[in-house]
N, C-alpha and C positions, 0 to 999 in steps of 0.2 A: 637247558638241562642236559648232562651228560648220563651216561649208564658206563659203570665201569665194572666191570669182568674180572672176579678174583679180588678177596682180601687181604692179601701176603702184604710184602712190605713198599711191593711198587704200586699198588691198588690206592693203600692205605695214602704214599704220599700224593697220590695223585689227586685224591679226595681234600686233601688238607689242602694243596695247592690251587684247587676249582673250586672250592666252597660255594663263592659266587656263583659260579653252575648251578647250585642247589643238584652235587649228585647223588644216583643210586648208586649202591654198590652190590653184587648180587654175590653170596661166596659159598660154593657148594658144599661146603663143610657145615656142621651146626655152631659150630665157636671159631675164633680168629686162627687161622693157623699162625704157627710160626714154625717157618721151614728154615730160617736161617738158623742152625743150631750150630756151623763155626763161628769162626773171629767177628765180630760184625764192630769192622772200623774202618774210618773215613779217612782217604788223603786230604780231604779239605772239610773247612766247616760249615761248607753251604747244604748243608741238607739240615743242622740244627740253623744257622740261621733263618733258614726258608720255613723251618716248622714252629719258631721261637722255643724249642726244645736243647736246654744247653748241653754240649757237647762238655766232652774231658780233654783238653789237648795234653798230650803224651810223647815222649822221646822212645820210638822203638826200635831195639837193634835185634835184627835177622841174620842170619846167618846158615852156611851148610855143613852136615857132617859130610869130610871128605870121604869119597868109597876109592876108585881111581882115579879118574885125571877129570878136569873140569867137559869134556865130550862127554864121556861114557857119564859122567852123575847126571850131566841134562837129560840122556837119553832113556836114564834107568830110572830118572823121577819122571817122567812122560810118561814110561811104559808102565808103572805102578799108580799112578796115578789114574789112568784111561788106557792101558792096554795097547796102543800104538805109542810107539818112537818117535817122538817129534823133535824139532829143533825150534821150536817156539813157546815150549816149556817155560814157567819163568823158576829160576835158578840162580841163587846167589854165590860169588866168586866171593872173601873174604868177610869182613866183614862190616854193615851198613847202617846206618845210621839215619831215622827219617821220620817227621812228625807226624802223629795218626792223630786222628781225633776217636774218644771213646764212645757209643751211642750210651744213654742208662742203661741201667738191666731192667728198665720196665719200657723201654724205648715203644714198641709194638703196641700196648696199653695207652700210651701217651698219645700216640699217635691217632688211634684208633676214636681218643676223646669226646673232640668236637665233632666226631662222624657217625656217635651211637645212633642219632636218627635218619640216618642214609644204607645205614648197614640191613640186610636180607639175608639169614640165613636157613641153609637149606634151600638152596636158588642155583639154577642154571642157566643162562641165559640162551634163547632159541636163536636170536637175532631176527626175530620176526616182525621187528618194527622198525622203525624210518631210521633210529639211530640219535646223534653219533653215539658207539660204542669207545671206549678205549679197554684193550682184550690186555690182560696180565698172565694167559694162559699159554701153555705152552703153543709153541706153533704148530706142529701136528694135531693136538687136538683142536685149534682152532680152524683147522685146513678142513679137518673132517665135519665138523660142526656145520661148515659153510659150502661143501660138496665141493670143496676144491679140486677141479679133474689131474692136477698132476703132484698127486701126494708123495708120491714115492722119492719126488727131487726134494723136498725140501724135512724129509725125517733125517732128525740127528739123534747121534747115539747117546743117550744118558746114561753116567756112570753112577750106580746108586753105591752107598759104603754108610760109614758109620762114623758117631762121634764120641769117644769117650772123655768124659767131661768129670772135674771133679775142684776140688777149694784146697789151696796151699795155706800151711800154716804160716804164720810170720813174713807174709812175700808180699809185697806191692814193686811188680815188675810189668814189662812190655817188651819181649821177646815171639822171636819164631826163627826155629829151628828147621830146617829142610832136611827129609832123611833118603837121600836117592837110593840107600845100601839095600837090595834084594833084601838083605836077610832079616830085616827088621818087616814088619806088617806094615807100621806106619808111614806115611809120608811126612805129614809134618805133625810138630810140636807146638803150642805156642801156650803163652802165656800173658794173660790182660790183667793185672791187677793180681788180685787171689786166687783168679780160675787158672785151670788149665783144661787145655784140649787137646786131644788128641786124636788127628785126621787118618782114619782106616778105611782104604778103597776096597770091604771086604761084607759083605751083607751077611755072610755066614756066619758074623762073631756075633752070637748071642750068648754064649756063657757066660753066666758072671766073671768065675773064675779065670778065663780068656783076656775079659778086661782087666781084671786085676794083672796078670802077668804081663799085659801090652803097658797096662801104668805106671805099673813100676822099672820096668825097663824104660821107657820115657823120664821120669824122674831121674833115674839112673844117669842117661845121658846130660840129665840137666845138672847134674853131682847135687842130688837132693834124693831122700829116702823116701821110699812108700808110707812111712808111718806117718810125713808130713803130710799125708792125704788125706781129705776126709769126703762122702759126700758125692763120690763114685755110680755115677749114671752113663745110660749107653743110648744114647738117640740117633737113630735111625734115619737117614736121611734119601728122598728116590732121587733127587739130583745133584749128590752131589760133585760132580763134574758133568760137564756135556762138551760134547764136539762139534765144530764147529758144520755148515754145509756149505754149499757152492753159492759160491758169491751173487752171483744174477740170479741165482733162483731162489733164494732167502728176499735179496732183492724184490723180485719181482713179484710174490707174495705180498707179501707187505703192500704193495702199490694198488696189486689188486682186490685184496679186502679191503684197502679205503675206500677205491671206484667202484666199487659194483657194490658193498655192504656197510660201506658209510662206518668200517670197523678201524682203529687205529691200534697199532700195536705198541708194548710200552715194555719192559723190560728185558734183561738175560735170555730169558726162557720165550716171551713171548718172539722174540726178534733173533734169534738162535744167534744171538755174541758171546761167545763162551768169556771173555775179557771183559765184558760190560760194566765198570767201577757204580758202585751204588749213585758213588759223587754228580754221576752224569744226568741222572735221570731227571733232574732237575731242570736243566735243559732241554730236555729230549718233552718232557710235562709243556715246559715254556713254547715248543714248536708246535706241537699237538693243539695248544688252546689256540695259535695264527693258524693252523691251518685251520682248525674248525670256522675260525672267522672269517675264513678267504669265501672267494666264491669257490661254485664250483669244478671250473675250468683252472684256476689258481693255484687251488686246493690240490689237485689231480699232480700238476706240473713241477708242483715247490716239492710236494709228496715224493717225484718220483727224482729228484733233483739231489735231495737234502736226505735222501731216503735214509731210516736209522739201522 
């Protein structure tokens, strides 16, 4: 038996993927969250393979509006994006062509299916028992949760924003636009089928009317009218970016709530990888179940070897 921490959508595959485990899942919320409210698609189709949940396979072309020269638009989509200037941005030069796979739009439901009698909500877990845990929470709060004495090295900055979301008429497309220009709010644009999204690193837009003018300049750029909109919502989102922390001591966490709390850490947020591809997690599940099966001197060593 496992106990897993958190029903979001690394909880959830993690559950489908241990079944065998027969695990809990404990999720402090009263209903399933879904915190993924951008694009949610896959480089590959091992996470519909691995849940028997068929994917969409899709041709998506991305691309950047130019502002000035290919530096200054990395620089200026990092800085709006998280507030720091990075040069590890990802940022498109021309234009790209590359296969996504689509999740459904009830993906999180699907998922969720086979694990309605595993699921606890309105649950927090104390870590008060033998374990194993696999944690889906952020790493700060699982640092604090476990009296981790050197919290301060391993807090990362979450950048919270917004997502305006809404249904095109007449479009079955798969695009994403990058907006590094200051003068727009946005960063990116995209579009999955009928939706559109649109990614705002700004928690103050709660007007309606605010979204409406961010959407239709969004359409705009996409040479499409507002009026093809319909269906215009604004979701809220607390992570949507995080930065990343210092490498040995995100490290070194990790290593040490498996050895002293028998906790194993499992996504994005849990593992502070600001890059973390959904795709991976599958793998990242697949090591977690050998280490729980190692011994554990093994277990401790592969952990701190293989560390995620």
């Amino acid at each position: 038996m496992v106990t897993i921490i958190g029903a979001g959508m690394a909880g959830l595959l993690a559950g489908n993927l241990l079944l065998r485990r027969k695990p809990t899942i404990l999720e402090s919320q009263s209903e399933l969250p879904n915190n993924h409210s951008a694009t949610l698609r896959f480089r590959t189709g091992a996470v519909g393979d691995a849940t028997g949940i068929p994917f969409k396979q899709v041709l998506m072309i991305k691309g950047t509006l130019p502002w000035r020269n290919p530096i200054a638009d990395c620089l200026s989509y990092s800085f709006k994006n998280t507030g720091i200037r990075r040069s590890d941005r990802s940022i498109t030069e021309g234009l790209v062509t590359e296969t996504r796979y689509i999740a459904p739009p009830d993906f999180i439901a699907r998922l969720a299916e086979p694990l309605s009698g595993a699921l606890e909500f309105g649950h927090t877990a104390d870590f008060s028992g033998e374990g194993p845990y696999i944690s889906t929470i952020p790493m700060p709060s699982l640092a604090a949760a476990l009296n981790y004495p050197y919290q301060e090295d391993i807090k990362f900055r979450n950048i919270p924003g917004v997502n305006i979301r809404g249904r095109i008429k007449d479009c079955e497309a798969y695009v994403s636009l990058l907006v590094p220009d200051p003068s727009f709010r946005f960063t990116r644009i995209t579009v999955t089928g009928n939706e559109l999204i649109v990614e705002v690193p700004d928690v103050q837009l709660i007007e309606n009317f605010v979204a409406v003018q961010l959407a239709t300049e969004a359409m705009e750029l996409l040479g499409m009218q507002y009026e093809d909109l319909s269906e215009v919502v604004v979701v809220y989102s607390a992570y949507q970016k995080i930065l990343p922390v210092r490498e040995t001591a995100r490290r070194f966490f990790i290593h040490w709530a498996t050895d002293k709390h028998n906790v194993f850490s499992l996504g994005r947020y849990a593992t502070a990888r600001p890059g973390l591809l959904l795709d991976s997690l599958i793998q990242d599940v697949r090591l977690i179940a050998g280490w729980m099966d190692a011994g554990r001197y093994d277990m401790v060593r592969q952990r701190w070897t293989f560390s995620l």
